[in-house]
C-alpha positions as CSV (number, residue, x, y, z in Angstrom):
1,X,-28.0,33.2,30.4
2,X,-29.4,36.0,28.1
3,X,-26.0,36.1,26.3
4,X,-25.7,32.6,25.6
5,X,-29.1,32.6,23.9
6,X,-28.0,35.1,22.3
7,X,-25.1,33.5,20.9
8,X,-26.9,30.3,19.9
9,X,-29.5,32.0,18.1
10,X,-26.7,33.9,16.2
11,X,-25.0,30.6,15.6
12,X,-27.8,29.2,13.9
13,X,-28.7,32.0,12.0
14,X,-25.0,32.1,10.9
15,X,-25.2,28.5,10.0
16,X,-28.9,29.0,7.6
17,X,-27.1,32.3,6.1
18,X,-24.1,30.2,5.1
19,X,-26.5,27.4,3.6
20,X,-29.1,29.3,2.1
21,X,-27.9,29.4,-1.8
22,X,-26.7,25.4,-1.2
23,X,-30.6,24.2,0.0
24,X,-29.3,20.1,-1.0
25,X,-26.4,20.4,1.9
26,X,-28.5,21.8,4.9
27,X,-31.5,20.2,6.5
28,X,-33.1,22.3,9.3
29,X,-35.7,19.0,11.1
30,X,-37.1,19.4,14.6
31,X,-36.9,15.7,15.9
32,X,-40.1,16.3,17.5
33,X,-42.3,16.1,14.3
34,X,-42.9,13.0,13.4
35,X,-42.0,13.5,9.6
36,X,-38.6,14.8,10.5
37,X,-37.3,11.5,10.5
38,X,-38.2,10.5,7.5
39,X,-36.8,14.2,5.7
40,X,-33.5,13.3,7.4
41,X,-33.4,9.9,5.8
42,X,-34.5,11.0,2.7
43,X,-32.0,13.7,2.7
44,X,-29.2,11.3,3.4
45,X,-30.2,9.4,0.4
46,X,-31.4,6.3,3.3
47,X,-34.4,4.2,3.3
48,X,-36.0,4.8,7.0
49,X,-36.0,1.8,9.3
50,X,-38.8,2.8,11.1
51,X,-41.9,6.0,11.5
52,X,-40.3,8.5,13.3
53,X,-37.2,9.2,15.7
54,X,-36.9,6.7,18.3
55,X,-37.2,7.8,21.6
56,X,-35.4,5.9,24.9
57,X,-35.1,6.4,28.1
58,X,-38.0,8.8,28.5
59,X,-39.4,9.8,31.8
């Protein structure tokens, strides 16, 4: 398990390096903030429909 961690976090850290002169083609959100929604629209050039992320079939 430790190497695929490993691998991910490389990944995305490859990904933000790539990005990081080019801010207006990457957005970084964690869908569990409630404003991340509303970045993601907004960087999509999208009116939101609603708050925040819906969220189905919880448990």
């Amino acid at each position: 398990m430790k190497i695929y961690k490993s691998k991910y976090l490389k990944h995305n850290d490859d990904v933000e390096q790539y990005f990081i002169n080019r801010p207006d083609d990457f957005l970084k959100i964690n869908v569990a903030d409630s404003h991340s929604y509303k970045a993601m629209c907004e960087f999509l050039g999208h009116s939101p429909k609603r708050e925040k992320f819906e969220w189905k079939n919880q448990t």
